[in-house]
ZAZA-296384 format. One record per residue (C-alpha): residue in three letters; x, y, z. Coordinates in steps of 0.001 Angstrom, whole numbers, padded with zeros to 6 digits, always signed. Last residue first. Layout:
! ZAZA-296384
ALAXYZ/...
END
This chain:
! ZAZA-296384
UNK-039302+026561+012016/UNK-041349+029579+010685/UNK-039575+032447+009044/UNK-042375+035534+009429/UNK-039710+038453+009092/UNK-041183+040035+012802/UNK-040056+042932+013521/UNK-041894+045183+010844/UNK-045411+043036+012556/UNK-043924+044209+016499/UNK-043674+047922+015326/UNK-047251+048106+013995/UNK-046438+050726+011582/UNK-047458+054140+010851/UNK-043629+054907+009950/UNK-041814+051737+009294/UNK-038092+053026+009522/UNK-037837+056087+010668/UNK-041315+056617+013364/UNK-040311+052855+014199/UNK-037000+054430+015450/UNK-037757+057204+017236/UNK-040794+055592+018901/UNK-038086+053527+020432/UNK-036201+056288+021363/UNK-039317+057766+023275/UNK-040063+054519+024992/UNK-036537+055300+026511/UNK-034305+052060+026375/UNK-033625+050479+029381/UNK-030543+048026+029775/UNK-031089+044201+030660/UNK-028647+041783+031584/UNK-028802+038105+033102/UNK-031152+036746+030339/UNK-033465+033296+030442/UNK-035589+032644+027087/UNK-038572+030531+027197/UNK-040085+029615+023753/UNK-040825+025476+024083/UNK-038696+024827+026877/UNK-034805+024604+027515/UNK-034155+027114+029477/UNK-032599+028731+026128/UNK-030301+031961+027225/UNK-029814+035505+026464/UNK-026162+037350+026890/UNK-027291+040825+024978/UNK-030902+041995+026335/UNK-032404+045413+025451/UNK-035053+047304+027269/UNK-038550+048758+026821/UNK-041043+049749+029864/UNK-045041+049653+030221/UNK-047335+051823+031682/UNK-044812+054638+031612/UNK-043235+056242+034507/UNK-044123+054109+037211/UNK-042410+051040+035144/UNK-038642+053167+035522/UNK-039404+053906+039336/UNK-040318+050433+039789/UNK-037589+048619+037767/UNK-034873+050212+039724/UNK-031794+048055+038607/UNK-029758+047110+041475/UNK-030596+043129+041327/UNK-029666+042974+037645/UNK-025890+043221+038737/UNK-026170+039600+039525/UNK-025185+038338+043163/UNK-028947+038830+044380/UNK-030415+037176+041324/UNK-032364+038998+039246/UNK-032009+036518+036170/UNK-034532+038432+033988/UNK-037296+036124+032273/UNK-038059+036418+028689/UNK-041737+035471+026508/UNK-041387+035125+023400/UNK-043343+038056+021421/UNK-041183+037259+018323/UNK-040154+040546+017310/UNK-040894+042562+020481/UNK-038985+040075+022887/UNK-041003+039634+025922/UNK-041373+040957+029710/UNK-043957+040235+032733/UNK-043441+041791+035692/UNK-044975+039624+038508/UNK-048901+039986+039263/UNK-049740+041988+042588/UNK-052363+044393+040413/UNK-052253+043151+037020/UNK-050714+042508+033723/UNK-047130+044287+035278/UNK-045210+045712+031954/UNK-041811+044775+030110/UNK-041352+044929+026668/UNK-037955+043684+025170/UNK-035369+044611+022387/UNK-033115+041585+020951/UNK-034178+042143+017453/UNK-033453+045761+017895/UNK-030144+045475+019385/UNK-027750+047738+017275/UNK-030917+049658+016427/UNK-031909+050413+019819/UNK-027692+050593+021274/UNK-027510+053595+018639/UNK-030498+055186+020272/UNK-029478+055312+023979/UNK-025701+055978+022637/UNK-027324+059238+020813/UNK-029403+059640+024230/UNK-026522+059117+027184/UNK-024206+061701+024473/UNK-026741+064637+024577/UNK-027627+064006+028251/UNK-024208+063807+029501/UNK-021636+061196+029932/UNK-018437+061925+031653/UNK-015470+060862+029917/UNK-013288+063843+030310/UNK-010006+063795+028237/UNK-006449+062642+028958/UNK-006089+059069+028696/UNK-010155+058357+027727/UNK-008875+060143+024190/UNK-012035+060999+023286/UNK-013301+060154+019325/UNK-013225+061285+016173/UNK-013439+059133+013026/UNK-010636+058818+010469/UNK-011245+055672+009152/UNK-007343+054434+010336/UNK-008234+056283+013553/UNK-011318+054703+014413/UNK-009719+051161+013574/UNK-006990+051860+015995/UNK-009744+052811+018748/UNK-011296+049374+018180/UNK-007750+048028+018926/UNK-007543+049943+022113/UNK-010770+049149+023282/UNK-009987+045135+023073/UNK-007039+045779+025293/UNK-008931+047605+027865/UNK-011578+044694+027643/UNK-008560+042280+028124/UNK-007177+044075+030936/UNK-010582+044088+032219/UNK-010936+040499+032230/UNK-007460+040061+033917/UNK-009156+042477+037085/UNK-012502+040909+037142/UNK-014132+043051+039374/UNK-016491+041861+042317/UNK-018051+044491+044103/UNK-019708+044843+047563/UNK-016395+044502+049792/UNK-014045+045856+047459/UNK-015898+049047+047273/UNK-013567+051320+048381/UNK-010752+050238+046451/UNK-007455+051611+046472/UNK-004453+050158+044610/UNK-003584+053770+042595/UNK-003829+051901+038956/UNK-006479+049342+040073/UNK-008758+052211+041581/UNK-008660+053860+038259/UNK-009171+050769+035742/UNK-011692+049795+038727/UNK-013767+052968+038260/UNK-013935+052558+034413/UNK-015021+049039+034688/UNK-017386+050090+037447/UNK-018957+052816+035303/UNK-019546+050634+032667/UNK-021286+047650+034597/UNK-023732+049713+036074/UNK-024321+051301+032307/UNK-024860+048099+030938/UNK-026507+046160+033642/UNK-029564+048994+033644/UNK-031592+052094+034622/UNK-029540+052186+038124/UNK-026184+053584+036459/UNK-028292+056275+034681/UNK-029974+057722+038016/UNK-026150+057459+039859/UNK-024402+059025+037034/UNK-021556+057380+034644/UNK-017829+059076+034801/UNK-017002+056249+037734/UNK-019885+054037+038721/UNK-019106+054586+042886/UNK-022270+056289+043685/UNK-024158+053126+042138/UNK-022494+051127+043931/UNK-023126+052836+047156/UNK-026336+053856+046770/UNK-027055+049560+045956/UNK-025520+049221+049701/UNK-027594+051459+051501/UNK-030454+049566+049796/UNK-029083+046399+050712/UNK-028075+047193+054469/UNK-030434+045467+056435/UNK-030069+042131+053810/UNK-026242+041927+054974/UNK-023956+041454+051316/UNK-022971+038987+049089/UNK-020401+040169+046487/UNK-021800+041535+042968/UNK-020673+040833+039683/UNK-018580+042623+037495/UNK-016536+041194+033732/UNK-018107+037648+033638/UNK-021761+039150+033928/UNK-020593+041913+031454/UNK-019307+039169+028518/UNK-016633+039786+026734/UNK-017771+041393+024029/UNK-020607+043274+025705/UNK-017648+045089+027683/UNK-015665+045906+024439/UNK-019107+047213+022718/UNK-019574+049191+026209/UNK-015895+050916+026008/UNK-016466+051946+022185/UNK-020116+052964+022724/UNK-018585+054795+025059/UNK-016026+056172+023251/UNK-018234+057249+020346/UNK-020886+058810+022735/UNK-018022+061273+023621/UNK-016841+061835+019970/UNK-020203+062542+018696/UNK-022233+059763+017080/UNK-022412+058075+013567/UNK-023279+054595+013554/UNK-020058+052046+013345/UNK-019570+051407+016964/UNK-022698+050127+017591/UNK-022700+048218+013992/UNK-019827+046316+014857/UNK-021240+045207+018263/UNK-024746+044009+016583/UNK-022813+042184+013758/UNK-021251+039766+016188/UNK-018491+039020+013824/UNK-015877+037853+016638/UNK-015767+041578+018049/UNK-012643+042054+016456/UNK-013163+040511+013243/UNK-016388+042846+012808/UNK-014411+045690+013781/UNK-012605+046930+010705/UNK-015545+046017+008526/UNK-017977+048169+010248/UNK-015561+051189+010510/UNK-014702+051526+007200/UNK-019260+050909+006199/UNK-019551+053925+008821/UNK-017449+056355+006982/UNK-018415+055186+003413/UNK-022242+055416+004719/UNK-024310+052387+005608/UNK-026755+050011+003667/UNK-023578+047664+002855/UNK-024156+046383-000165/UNK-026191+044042-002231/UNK-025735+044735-005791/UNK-027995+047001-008555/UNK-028611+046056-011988/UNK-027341+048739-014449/UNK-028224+046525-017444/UNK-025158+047058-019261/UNK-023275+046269-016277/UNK-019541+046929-016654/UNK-019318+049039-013638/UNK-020798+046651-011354/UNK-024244+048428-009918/UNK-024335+050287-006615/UNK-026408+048945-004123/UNK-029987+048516-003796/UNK-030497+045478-002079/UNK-029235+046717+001688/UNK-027419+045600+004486/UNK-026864+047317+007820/UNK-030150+049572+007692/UNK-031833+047090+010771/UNK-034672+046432+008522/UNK-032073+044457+006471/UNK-030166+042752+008830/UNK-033142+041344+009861/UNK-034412+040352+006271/UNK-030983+038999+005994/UNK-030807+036827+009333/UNK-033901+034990+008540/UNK-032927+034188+004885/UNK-029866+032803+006646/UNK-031874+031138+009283/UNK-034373+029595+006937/UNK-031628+028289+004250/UNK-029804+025877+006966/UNK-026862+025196+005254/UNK-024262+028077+005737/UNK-021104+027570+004299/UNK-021390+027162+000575/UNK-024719+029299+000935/UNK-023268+032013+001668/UNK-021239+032637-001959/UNK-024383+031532-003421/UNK-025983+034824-002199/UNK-022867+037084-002170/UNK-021996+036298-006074/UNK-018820+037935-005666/UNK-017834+040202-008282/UNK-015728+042142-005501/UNK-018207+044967-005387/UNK-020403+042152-003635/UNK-018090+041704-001329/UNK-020166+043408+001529/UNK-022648+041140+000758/UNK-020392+038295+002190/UNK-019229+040580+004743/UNK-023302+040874+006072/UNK-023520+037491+005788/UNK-020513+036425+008130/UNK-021443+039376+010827/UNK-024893+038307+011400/UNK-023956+034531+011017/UNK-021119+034679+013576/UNK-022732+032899+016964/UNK-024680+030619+014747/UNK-024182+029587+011250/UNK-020593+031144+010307/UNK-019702+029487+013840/UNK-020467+025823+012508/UNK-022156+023456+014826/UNK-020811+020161+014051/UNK-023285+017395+012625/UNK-025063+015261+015149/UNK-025448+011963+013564/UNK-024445+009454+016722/UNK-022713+005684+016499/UNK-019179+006309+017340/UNK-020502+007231+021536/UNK-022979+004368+021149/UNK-020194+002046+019108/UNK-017666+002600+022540/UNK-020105+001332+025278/UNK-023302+003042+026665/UNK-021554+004041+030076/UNK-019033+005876+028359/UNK-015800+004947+026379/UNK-012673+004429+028039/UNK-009862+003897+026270/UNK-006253+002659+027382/UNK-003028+003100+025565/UNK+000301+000822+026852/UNK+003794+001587+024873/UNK+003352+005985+024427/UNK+004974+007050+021193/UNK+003361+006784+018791/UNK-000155+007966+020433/UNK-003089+007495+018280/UNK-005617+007127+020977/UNK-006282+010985+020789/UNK-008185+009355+017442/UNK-010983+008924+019511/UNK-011731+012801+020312/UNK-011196+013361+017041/UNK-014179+011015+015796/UNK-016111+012339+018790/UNK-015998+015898+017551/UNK-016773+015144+013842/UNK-020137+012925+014864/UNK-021206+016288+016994/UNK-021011+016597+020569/UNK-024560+017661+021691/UNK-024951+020680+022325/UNK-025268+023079+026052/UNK-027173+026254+025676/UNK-026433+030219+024893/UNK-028422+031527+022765/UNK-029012+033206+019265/UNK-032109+034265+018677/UNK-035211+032729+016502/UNK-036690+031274+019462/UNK-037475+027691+018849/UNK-035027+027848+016394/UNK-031960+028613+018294/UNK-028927+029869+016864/UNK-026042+029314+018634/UNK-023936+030473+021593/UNK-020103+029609+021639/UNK-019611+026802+023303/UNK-020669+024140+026376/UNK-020942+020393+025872/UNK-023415+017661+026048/UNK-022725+014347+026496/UNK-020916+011281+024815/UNK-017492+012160+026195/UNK-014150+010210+025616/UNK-011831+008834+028381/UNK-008162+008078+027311/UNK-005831+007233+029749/UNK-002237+006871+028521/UNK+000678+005036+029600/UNK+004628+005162+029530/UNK+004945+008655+028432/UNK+006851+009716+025765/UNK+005481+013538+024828/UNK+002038+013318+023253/UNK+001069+013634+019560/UNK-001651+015829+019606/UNK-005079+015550+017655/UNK-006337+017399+015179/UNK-007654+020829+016048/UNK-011541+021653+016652/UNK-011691+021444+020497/UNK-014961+021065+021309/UNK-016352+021573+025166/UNK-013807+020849+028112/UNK-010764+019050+027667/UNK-009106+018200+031069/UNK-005982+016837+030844/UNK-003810+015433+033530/UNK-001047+014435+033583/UNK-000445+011738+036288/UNK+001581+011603+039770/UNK+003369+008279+040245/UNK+005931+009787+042104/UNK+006836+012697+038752/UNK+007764+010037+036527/UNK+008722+011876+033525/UNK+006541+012005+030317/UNK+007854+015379+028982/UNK+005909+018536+030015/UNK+003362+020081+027504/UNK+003547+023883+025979/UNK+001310+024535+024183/UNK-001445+022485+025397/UNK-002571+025629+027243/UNK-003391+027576+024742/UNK-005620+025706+022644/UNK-009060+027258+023666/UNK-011477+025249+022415/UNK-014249+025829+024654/UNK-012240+025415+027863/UNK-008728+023173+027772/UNK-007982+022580+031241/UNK-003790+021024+032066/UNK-003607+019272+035277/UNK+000088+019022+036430/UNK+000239+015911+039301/UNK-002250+013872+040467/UNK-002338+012410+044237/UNK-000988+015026+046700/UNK-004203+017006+045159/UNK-006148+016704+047866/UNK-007256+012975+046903/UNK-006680+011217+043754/UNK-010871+009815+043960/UNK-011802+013592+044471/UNK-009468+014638+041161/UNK-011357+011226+039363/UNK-014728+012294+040019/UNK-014337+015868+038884/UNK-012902+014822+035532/UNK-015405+012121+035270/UNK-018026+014538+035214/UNK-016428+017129+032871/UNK-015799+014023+030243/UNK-013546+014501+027562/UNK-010634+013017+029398/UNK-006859+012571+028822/UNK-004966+011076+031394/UNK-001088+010956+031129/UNK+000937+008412+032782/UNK+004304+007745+033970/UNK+005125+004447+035589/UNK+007103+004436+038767/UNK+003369+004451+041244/UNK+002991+000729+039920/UNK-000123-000408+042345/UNK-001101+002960+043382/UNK-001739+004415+039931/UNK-002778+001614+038236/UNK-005909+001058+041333/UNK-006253+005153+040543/UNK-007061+004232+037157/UNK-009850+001549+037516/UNK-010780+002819+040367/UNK-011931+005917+038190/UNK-013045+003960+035183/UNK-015250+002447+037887/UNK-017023+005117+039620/UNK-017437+006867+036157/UNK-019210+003896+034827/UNK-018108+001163+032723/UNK-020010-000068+029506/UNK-016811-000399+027270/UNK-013215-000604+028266/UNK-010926-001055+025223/UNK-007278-001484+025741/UNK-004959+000000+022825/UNK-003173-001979+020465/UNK-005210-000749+017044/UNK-008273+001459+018919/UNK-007607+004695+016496/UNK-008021+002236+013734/UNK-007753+003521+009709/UNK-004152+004592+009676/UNK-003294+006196+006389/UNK-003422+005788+002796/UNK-007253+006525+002652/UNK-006717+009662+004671/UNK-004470+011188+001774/UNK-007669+011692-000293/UNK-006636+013872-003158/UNK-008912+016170-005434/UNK-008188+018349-008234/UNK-010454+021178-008611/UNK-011553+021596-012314/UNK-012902+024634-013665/UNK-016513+024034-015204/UNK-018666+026856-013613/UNK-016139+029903-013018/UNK-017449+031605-009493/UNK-019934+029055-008680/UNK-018674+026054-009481/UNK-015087+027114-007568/UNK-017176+028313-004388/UNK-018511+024559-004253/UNK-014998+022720-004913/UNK-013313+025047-002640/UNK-016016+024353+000297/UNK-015496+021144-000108/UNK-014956+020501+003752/UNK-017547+017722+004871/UNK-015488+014884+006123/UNK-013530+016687+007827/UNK-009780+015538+007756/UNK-008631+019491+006020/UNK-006467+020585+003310/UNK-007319+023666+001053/UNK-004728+023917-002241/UNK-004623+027434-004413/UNK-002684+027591-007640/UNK-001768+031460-008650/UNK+000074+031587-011863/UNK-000206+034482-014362/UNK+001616+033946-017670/UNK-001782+033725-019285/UNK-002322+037009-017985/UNK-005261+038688-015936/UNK-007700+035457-016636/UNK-005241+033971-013736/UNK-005103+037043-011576/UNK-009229+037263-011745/UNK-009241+033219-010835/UNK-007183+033511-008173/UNK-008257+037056-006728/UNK-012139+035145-006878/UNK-011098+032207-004766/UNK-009022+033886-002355/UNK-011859+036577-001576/UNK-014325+033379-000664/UNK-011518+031523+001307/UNK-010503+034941+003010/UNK-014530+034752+003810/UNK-014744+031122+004701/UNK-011988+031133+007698/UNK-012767+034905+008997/UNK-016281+033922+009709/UNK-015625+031269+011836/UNK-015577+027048+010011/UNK-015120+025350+013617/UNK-013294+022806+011294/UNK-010818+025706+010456/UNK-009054+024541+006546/UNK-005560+024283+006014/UNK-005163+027132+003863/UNK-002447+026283+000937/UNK-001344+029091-001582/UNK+000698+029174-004097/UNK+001887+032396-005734/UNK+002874+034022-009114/UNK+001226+037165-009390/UNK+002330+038052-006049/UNK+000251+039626-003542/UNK+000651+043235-002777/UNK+002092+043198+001146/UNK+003795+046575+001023/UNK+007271+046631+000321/UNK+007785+043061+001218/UNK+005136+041594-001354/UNK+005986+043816-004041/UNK+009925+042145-003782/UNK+008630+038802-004018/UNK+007052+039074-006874/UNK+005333+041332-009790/UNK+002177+042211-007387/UNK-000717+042889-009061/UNK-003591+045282-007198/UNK-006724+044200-007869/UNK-010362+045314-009595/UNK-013601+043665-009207/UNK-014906+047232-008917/UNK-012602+049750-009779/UNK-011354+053148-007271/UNK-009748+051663-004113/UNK-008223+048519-006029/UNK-008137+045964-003919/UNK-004895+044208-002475/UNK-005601+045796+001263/UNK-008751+043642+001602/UNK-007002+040663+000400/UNK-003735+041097+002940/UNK-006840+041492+005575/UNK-008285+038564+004668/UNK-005397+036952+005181/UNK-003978+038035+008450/UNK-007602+037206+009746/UNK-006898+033596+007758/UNK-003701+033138+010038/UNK-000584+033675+007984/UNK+002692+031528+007344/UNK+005061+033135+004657/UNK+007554+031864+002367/UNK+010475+033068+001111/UNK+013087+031364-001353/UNK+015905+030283+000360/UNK+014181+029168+003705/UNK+016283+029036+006620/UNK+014020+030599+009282/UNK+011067+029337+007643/UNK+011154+025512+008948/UNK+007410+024879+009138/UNK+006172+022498+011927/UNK+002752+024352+012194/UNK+002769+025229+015821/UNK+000377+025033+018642/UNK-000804+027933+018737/UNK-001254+028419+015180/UNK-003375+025016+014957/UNK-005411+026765+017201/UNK-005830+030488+015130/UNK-006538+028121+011790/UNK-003789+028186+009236/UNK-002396+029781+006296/UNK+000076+028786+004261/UNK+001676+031017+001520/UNK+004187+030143-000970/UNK+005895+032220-003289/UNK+006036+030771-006804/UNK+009625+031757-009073/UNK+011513+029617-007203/UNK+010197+026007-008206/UNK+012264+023409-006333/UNK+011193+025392-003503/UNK+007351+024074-003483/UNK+008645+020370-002596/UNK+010325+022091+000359/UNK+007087+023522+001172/UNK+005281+020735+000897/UNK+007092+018553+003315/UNK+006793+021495+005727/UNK+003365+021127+005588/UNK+003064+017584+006546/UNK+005779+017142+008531/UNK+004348+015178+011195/UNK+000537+013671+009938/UNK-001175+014736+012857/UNK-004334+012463+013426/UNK-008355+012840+011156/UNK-006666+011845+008354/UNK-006242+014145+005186/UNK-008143+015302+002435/UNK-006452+017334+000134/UNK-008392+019878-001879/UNK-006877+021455-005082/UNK-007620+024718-007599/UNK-005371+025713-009999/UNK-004274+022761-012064/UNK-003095+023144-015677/UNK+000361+021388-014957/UNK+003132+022266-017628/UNK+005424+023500-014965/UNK+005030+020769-012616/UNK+004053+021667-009424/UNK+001417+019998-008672/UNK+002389+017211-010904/UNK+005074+016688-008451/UNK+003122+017817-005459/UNK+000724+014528-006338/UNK+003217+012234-006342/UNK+004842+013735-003280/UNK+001735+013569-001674/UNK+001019+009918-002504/UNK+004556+009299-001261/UNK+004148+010355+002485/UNK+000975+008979+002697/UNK+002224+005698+001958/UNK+000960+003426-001163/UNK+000000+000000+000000/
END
């Protein structure tokens, strides 16, 4: 049987091959690390000097390293993550033409100033998580190729994707539609490899937690000079197995991957014996990267999940929002999962499936949630449309990535009455029917802006558009400050520290009295504003060490590093637009009325589709609230540790028969239509009246809302 190792060269030979024809390629590879894989191509690439290489990889796999030897490389060649890339694409347009590029002459273009060479190969090893970032650099890669390509005939651009799932021909489908009848090569390396995670190893099947852990720490005891490494999917078993090690004298480095966060495996020990204390792994939620190849270790412990996991939030059709709520693990996850098996160099390999036995956890057709179809989907469609002026074919162009047709046609009629996307855009130049193109529905200013942050924000198009929409330069930087809060979550951010009952309304003056630059009647209308002023009160307090409400609020202080980080790089997009806005350094960033109501009214529009009404039915009835475009009914988390618990919901209801206020972190409990949120912000009726008055004037606003997708 043909080895992997020699398929590839076969097919990098007629790759490469001067006379070769090929331009578009997909190689499918196993679901384990195949070592050397890209820097095997690249040294096949520099036996032909006059084609830069490019390889770009996922953020995780980036982490972890690619194995590519560029430090010595003759000819250069550059390693990119698809951000980086789309970027690079971005920059190669031509400001002033429509499906118009820049044209780099070589190597020397690309240095000076990053203009992609004419004569280029490029190979993206593909994100299984599929973010928005991922599948639009693939979509603006596609259509530079084949535009440089038709440019000259001595024009030479191939472009490979590699990837082990299953369901990855994105190239093949973008190809079709972009130049019907151009051939995209195909090789399937994973049919050369291993086909058996489970070759060697031990199988356990149908044991419960209890016994997988006396199962282990029974090894442990009995041969405490063998090193080990325990790898588990399972949260429950995790916390199971540190009680049945003991204190903590009994396992040794624990390493806790959350929600794919790769960081932490970056970095892992050798397989010493360390007095029979394990490694310990903890992966928690999917983690979209092929498997690692573990230092030598003497055994491993492999226990693989069945359940549900935690991630990024997703769309939910029961409520037409986006939620947060646990998933099951998808066929692709558990196939990786198993493949941790594959361990060279470790002798003795144990696997633990669940309760139900190893072909139940195999045995499942869950597909993997993609982030350009939940959390992202906004953000991805509206840069789809966006490259429109590219020649894309936005509309087929989304479909290669998002399936589910309801929830993208969903999303677009949203985006749509929101004024972020519109039908009507300008026409390609060379149109002899002058047929307008989706576009951006925003001006040149706020359109900049827009794209700059989407990527930052991780293409929640609400965020992007908050800091996009016109304002004054004080209502700028706080929508700034708030859009980094939102971002990373305000619950997570400030939270409130138990406190006597006799005190509590002595105690909510005091917080509120200590929201730095944000006034006491505005900090109790909602977790937004509460949550602002204590950010900006602990980036003071933090700086001179004094805190004088240590005692009643929690802060966060890494999380607000992060936020402050985040601001910073939304304030470099600002500049590069060339958009005003307060330096928070050295000017005033008190909010007054003129700047609390533009930031009111840009956070309405921004959040529209995620805009409550709240009123009291009857006399000692609870407060009943639900989103205006569905009418699903929402219940506030107004738990005494929440921030929720300060908001004055009386004064705000005595003023109006019936209050309005957006939600951003929103949950499914589960049920039919219930939603669950721990923020809320109030939003004058007035402002609300502002916007239906604009955009469906004489309108029932709840029937403009509502874009009548059924599910």
């Amino acid at each position: 049987m043909a080895t992997i190792t020699s398929e590839l060269e076969r097919f990098l030979d007629f790759w490469c091959h001067p006379k070769s024809e090929a331009r578009f390629g997909h190689i499918q590879i196993p679901p384990y690390r195949i070592g050397g894989l890209l820097e095997t191509m690249r040294q096949h690439f520099q036996t032909s000097k006059s084609h830069m290489p490019f390889f770009v990889i996922p953020d995780g796999e980036m982490k972890i390293g690619a194995g590519l030897n560029l430090e010595n490389d003759e000819f250069p060649s550059e390693l990119m993550s698809f951000t980086k890339l789309l970027s690079v694409l971005r920059n190669n347009r031509s400001p002033s033409d429509y499906d118009d590029w820049k044209v780099g002459y070589g190597v020397e273009d690309w240095n000076a100033g990053e203009v992609l060479p004419r004569r280029s190969i490029f190979v993206l090893q593909l994100d299984p998580a599929v973010p928005a970032d991922c599948a639009l650099a693939l979509i603006g890669l596609v259509n530079w190729t084949l535009w440089v390509n038709r440019l000259d005939q001595n024009n030479r651009v191939q472009l490979l994707t590699i990837s082990a799932e299953k369901d990855s021909d994105f190239l093949s489908r973008l190809v079709s539609v972009a130049a019907p009848g151009t051939q995209v090569v195909n090789l399937d390396l994973a049919v050369h490899g291993e086909q058996d995670p489970q070759s060697g190893a031990i199988v356990y099947d149908t044991i419960d937690n209890a016994g997988k852990v006396a199962n282990i720490v029974a090894s442990i005891r009995n041969n405490p000079e063998v090193s080990r490494v325990i790898v588990t999917f399972d949260k429950g078993f995790y916390d199971e197995l540190r009680t049945g090690l003991g204190d903590g004298s009994g396992h040794g480095e624990e390493i806790h991957c959350l929600s794919g966060d790769v960081s932490n495996l970056t970095n892992l020990r050798t397989g010493e014996v360390a007095d029979g204390k394990p490694l310990l792994i903890m992966i928690d939620g999917e983690l979209p990267i092929l498997p690692l190849e573990l230092p030598s270790f003497d055994e491993l412990y492999l226990v693989l999940s069945d359940g549900k996991v935690t991630g990024p939030p997703l769309w939910d059709n029961a409520t037409a929002q986006i939620v947060m709520r646990p998933r099951n693990t998808s066929r692709d996850d558990r196939r990786l999962q198993i493949w941790w098996a594959r361990q060279p160099s470790i002798r003795d390999r144990h696997i633990f499936a669940t309760g139900r036995g190893l072909p139940a956890v195999m045995e499942n057709s869950y597909v993997r949630k993609r982030l350009v179809e939940n959390s992202q989907l906004g953000g991805f469609i509206a840069a789809v449309i966006d490259m429109s002026s590219w020649g894309v074919n936005s509309s087929k162009a989304i479909t290669c990535f998002a399936r589910f047709a309801r929830q993208v046609d969903d999303m677009r009629r949203r985006l749509t009455i929101q004024a972020v996307i519109t039908n009507k855009g300008p026409p390609l130049p060379e149109d002899e029917f002058n047929r307008p193109l989706p576009a951006l529905a925003l001006s040149e200013e706020e359109a900049n802006v827009f794209r700059g942050v989407l990527s930052l924000v991780d293409y929640d198009h609400r965020l992007a558009l908050l800091v996009a929409l016109e304002a004054e330069p004080g209502a700028r930087s706080t929508k700034v400050e708030i859009a980094a809060i939102l971002k990373h979550g305000p619950g997570k951010l400030v939270g409130r520290l138990p406190s006597s009952g006799k005190r509590e309304q002595r105690n909510i003056e005091r917080m509120l009295q200590g929201c730095q630059d944000v006034n006491q009647a505005l900090s109790s209308t909602g977790s937004i504003w509460f949550t602002l002023g204590q950010f900006r009160r602990a980036r003071l307090r933090h700086d001179d060490g004094s805190d004088d409400l240590h005692n009643l609020v929690y802060i966060n202080q890494p999380l607000v590093t992060d936020v402050d980080t985040l601001i910073e790089e939304i304030n470099s997009v600002l500049r590069k637009a060339g958009v005003d806005f307060r330096d928070r350094n050295t000017d005033s960033l008190a909010i007054g009325q003129e700047e609390e109501c533009q930031v009111q009214r840009d956070l309405a529009r921004a959040y529209i589709y995620q805009l409550a009404v709240s009123h009291f039915p009857g006399p000692g009835q609870r407060m009943v609230h639900r989103f205006l475009s569905t009418m699903n009914p929402c219940i506030l988390a107004r738990d005494p540790k929440s921030v929720m618990s300060i908001i004055d919901f009386y004064t705000l209801i005595s003023q109006d028969e019936a209050v309005f206020g957006i939600c951003h972190g929103i949950s499914s409990l589960g049920t039919e239509d219930s939603i669950l949120s721990k923020d809320w912000t109030w939003i004058p009726g007035q402002v609300v009246a502002n916007w239906r008055y604009e955009n469906a004037p004489g309108k029932n606003i709840c029937e403009v809302l509502n874009t009548g997708a059924q599910y």
